[in-house]
MIBALO-132767 format. One record per residue: x, y, z of N, C-alpha, C in turn. Coordinates in steps of 0.1 Angstrom, whole numbers, plus 5000, padded with zeros to 4 digits. Example, Ala and Ser with C-alpha at 12.3 -4.5 7.8 and 13.67 -1.06 7.14 Angstrom:
# MIBALO-132767
513249435078512349555078513249675078;512849785071513749895071512950005079;
# end
This chain:
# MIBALO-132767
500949885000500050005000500950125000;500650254992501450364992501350445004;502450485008502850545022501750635018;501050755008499850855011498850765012;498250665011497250535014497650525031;498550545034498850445050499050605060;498850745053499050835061497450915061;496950825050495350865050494550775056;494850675063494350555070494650615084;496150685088495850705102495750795108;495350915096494551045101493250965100;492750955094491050925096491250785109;491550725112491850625126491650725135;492850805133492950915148491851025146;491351055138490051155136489051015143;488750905142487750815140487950835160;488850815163489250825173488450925185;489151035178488851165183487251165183;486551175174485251145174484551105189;485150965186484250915194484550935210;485850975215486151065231485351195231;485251255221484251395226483251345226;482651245217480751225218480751135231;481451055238481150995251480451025256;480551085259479551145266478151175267;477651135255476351175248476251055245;474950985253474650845248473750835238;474450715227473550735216473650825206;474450915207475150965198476650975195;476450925180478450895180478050925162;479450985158480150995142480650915136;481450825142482350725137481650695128;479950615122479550565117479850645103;479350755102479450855090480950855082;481750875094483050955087483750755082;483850725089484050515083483250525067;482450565069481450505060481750575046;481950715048482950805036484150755036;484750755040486050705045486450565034;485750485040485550375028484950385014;483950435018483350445006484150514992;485250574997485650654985487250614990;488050544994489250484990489150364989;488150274991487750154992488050065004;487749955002487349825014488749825023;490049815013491149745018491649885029;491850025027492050085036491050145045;489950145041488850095053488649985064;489749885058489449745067490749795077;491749855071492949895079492950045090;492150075085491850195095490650205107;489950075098488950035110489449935128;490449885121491149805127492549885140;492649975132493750055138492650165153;491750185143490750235151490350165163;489850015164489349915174490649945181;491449915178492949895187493149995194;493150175188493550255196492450315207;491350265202490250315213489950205224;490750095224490850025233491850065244;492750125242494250145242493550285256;492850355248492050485255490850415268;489850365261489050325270489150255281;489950095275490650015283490449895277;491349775276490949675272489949605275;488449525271487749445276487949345265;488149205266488249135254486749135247;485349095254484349125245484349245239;484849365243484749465233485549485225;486849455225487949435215487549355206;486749195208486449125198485149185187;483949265194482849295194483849425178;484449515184485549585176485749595164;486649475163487749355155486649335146;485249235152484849205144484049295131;482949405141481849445133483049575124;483149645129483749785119484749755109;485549615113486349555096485149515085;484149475091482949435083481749565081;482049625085481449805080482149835072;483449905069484249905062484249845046;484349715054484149605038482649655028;481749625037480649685029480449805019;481249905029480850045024481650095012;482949985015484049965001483649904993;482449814995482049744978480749824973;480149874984479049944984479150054966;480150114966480450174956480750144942;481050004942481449914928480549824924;479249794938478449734935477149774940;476649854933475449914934474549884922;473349824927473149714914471449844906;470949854896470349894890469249984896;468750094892467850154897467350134915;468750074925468650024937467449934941;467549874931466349764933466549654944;467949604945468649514956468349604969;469049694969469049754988467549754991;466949864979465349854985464749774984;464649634980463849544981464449454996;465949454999466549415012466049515022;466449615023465649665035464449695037;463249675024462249635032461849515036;462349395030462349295041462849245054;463549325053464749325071463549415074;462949545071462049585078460949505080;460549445073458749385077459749255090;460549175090460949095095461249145109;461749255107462049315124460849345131;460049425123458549495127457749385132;457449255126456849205125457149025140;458549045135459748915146459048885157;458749055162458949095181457249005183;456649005174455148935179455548825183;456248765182455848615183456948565195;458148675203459448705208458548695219;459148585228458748565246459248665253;458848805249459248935257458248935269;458948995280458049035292457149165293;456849165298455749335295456549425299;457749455307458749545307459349605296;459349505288460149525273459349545263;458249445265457149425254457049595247;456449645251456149825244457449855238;457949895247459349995244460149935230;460049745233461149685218459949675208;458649655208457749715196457749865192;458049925199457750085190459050075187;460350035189461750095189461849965173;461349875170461649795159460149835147;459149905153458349965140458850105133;459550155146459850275138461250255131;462350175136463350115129462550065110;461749985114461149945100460250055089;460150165100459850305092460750365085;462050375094463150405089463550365079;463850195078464550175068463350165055;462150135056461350165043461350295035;461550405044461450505037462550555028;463950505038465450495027465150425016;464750325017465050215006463650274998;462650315002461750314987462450494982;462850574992463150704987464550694979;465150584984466450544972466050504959;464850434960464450404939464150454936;463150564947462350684939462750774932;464050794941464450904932465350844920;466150744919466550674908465650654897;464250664900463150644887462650784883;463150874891462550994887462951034870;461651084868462151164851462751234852;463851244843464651364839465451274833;466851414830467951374820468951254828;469251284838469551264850469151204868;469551054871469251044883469651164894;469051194905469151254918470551174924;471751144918472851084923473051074938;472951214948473151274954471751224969;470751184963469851154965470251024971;470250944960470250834961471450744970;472550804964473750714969473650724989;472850874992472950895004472450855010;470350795007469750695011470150585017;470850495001471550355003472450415014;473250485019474350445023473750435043;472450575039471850575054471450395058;470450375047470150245054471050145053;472150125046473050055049473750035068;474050165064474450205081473150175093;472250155088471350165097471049985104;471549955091471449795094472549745102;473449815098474949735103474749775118;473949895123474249995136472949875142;471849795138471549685143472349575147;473149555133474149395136474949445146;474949575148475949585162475849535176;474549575176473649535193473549345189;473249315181473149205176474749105180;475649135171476749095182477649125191;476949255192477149245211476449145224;475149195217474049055227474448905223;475148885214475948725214477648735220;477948815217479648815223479748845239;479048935246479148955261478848835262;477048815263476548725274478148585273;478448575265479448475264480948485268;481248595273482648645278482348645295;480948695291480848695311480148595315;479848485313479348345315477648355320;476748465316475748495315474448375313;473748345329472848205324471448265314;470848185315469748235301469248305305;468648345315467848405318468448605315;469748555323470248705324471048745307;471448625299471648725285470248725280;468948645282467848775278467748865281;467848905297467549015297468649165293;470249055291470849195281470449215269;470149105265469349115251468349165247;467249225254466249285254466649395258;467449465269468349525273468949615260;469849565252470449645242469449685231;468249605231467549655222466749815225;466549785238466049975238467350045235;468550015245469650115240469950125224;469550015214469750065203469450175194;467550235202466750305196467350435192;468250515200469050645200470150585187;470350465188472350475184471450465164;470650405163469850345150469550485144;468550545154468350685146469350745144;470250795152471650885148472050815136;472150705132473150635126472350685114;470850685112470250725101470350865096;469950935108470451085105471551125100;472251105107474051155105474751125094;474351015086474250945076473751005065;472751025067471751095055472251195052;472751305063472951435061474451435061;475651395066476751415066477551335052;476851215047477751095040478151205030;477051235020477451285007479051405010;478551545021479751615023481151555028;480951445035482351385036483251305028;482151255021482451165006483351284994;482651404996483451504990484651534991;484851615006485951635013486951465012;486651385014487651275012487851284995;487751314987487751264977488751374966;488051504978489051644975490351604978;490651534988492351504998492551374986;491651284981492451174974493251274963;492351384957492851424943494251534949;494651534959495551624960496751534961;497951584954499251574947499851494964;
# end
């Protein structure tokens, strides 16, 4: 990899970094998702996988080591990355693939929790927190073809790519709680009873971290995608 490839990997690591020590403090809201997501998206997978990785390591380094969260780390943001670097080369027709994928991840989530041995503590709170999740991602995904089918000379480029990339992010900012609630309960020897109730547990905390991811996403990708792309074309 070219030493400006490997000095643009660990500004954005240490930006990725930085990020996320100032938002600490604000639960439920964090950047990383956005600036990764440009980040990759416009140098591609392979120094996205290396800067994502550099990133897990030095925010361990800061926080403190926990091996579930190192692995939790390790695993999901090299696989963010990956995504968001093919995301670009393979974006298949009129976004017929993402929108027809997230609205069936939506009906499937919206729909899951009915039949989920939830207690009445949870029951409310993980049904509105997985219908409006499935609000969310329906509206990206049909407002990503929409505008792809619109008349004119020209697709809404700008439109579109930002959609896909929100509900992209919106799904992965799921698979996150997802393997979280499989990697703790299993580091801390959690009996059934009590990784349900982390597991029911992470799903309200995911309602804040889902929406930001949607938001921040929608509105930040396209300008950062810029800005990175201004720094590739410079000498």
């Amino acid at each position: 990899m070219p030493v400006k490839r490997l000095a643009q990997c660990a500004v954005t690591a240490a930006l990725l970094t930085a990020v996320q020590y100032v938002l600490s403090f604000a639960a439920g809201v964090e950047l990383v998702t956005p600036v990764l997501a440009a980040f990759s998206y416009v140098f591609g997978a392979g120094c996205g996988i290396l800067t994502a990785i550099a990133f897990s390591l030095i925010r361990c380094l800061i926080f403190g080591f926990y091996p579930n969260v190192a692995l939790l780390y390790l695993i999901y943001y090299p696989l963010f990355a990956l995504l968001f670097g093919l995301l670009k080369k393979h974006r298949p027709p009129a976004c017929s693939g993402p929108a027809a994928l997230y609205i069936m991840a939506a009906a499937a989530l919206a729909g899951g929790i009915i039949g989920l041995p939830v207690s009445a503590a949870y029951k409310t709170g993980i049904r509105v927190m997985l219908f409006v999740l499935a609000g969310v991602m329906i509206f990206l995904g049909t407002f990503s073809a929409a505008m792809y089918l619109r008349k004119g000379d020209k697709p809404r480029e700008r439109a579109v790519i930002s959609a896909d990339a929100a509900a992209l992010a919106t799904l992965m900012t799921v698979l996150f709680t997802l393997l979280d609630d499989l990697i703790t309960p299993l580091f801390m020897g959690l009996g059934q009873e009590a990784a349900a109730a982390y597991f029911y547990g992470g799903f309200l905390a995911m309602i804040p971290q889902t929406l930001c991811a949607a938001v921040s996403v929608s509105v930040l990708f396209w300008p950062l995608k810029s800005a990175f792309e201004a720094i590739d074309r410079r000498p």
